[in-house]
N, C-alpha and C positions, 0 to 999 in steps of 0.2 A: 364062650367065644368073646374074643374082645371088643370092645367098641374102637374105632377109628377116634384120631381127634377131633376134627371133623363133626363127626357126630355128636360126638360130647360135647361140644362147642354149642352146639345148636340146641341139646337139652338142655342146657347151663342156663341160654338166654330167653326159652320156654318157661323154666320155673323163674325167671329172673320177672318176665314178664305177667305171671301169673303171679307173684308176691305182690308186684307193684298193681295189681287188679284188685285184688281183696283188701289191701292198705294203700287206700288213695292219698292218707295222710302220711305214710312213713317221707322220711326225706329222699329228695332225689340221688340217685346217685352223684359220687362226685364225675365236675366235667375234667377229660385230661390234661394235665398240666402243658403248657406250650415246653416243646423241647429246650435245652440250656443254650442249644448253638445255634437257635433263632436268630432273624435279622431283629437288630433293634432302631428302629424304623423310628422314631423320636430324636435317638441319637444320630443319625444318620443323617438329619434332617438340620438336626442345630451345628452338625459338622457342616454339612451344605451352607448353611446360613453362614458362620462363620468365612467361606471361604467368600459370600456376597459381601461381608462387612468390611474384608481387606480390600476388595475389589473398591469398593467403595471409598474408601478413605485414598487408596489410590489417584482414583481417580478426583476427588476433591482436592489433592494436591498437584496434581496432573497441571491446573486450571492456577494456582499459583507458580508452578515450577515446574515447567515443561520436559523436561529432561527427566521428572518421573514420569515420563509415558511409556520410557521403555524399559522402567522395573513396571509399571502394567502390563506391558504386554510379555514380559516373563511369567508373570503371574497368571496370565490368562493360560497361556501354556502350559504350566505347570501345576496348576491348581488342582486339576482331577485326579492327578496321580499322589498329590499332597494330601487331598483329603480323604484320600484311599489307605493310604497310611499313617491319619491320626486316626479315624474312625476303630483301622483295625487294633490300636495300640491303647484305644480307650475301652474296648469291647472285643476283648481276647477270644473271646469262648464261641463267639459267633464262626458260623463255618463261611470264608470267603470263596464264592468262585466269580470265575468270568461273569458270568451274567449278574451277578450284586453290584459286581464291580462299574456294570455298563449302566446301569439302572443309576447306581450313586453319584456315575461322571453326566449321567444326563440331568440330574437334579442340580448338582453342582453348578453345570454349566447355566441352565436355567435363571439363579439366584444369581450367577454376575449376569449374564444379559439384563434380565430386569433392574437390575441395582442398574446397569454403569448406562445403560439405554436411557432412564429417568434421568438422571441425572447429566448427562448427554444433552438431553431434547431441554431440559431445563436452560441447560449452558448456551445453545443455540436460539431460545426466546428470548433469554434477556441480552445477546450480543447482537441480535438483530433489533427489537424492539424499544432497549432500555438506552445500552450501550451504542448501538448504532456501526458496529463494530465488523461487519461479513463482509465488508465490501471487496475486500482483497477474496474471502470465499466468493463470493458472486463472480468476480470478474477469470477464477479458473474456472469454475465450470463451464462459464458463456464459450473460452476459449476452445475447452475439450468438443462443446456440442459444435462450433462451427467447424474446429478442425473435423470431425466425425461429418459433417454436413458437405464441407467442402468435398473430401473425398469421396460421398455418396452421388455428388453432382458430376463430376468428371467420366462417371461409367453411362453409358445407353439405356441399358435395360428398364423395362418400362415399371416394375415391382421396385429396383433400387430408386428412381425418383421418387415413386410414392412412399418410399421409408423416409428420403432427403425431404420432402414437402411435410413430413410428419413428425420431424426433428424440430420442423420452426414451433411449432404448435407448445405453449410452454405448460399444457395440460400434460401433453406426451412427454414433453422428459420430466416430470416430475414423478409420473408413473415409474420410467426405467430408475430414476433414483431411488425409488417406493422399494421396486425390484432387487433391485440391486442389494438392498440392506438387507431385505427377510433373504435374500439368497446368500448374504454373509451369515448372517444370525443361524440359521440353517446348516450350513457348513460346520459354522465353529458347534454344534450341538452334537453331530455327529462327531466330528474331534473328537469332545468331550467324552461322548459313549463308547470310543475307539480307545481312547486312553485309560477311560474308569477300568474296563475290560481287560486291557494288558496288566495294569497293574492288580486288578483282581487274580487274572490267572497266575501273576507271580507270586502272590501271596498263600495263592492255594498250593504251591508248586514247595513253598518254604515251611521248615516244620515250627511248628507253634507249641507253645511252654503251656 
């Protein structure tokens, strides 16, 4: 009668186990090698970075020469899908799908938000503190919250005054401003993983050499 595989399998790693009992010194077996079309998650990582560093010199030229703010904001754009396609062109053998893809545009996006954010909040200390320089900033915001105030006062209802009496408070709009930016930063991250993802699934979709 024959044995199933199955079973043979099972006797296999019985005597397998019973060698390595009687020779507690022989060496271990080998562990299995990672498969060839693994993520390589290093590389992955210094593409990310890369697309922070552009981001960054960008934005450092942004602050001399204002008219590169909108080759940044192409670049914000298009960066998830760029580095979806140097990743895969540096690391053939990796298997791309949608979900590497969503995972690398969230990384992606990640390394410019931090880069161009620092750099940002730095720009904004020394133009208020050093330079002296917001006041044309200050004087639209004050604009936006009274027009936003003004229209809140013109209605009855007894909850719209208490948002209008709560606009004066300049605790309260520094919060909605607070708000306002983690709910950008947010947004643009999902972009980011919306975009790594499409261009993951095209990738998986295209035949590879």
């Amino acid at each position: 009668m024959q044995l199933s595989e199955e079973l043979r399998d099972q006797i296999d790693q019985q005597i397998s186990a019973q060698q390595a009992a009687a020779n507690p010194l022989a060496e271990p077996l080998s562990q299995p090698i990672a498969a060839s079309n693994a993520v390589v998650w290093r590389g992955a990582i210094q593409t990310a970075g890369m697309a922070g560093a552009i981001a960054a010199a960008l934005a450092l030229l942004s602050f001399a020469l204002p008219p590169v703010t909108l080759l940044s904001f192409f670049w914000f754009i298009s960066a998830p899908i760029i580095v979806m396609g140097v990743y895969s062109s540096r690391f053939r053998k990796t298997h791309i799908t949608a979900g590497f893809g969503a995972r690398l545009g969230v990384l992606t996006g990640l390394f410019i938000l931090i880069v161009t954010s620092t750099l940002n909040t730095i720009g904004l200390v020394l133009e208020r503190f050093v330079f002296h320089s917001t006041g044309e900033l200050d004087t639209q915001i004050e604009k936006l919250f009274a027009q936003v105030h003004a229209n809140f006062a013109t209605q009855s209802q007894q909850s719209v005054k208490i948002m209008s009496d709560m606009l004066a408070i300049p605790e309260f709009r520094a919060g909605i401003l607070l708000s306002s930016i983690c709910f950008g930063l947010v947004l643009y991250l999902a972009y980011s993983a919306t975009a790594g993802a499409f261009a993951g699934y095209l990738r998986s979709r295209s035949p590879r050499a």
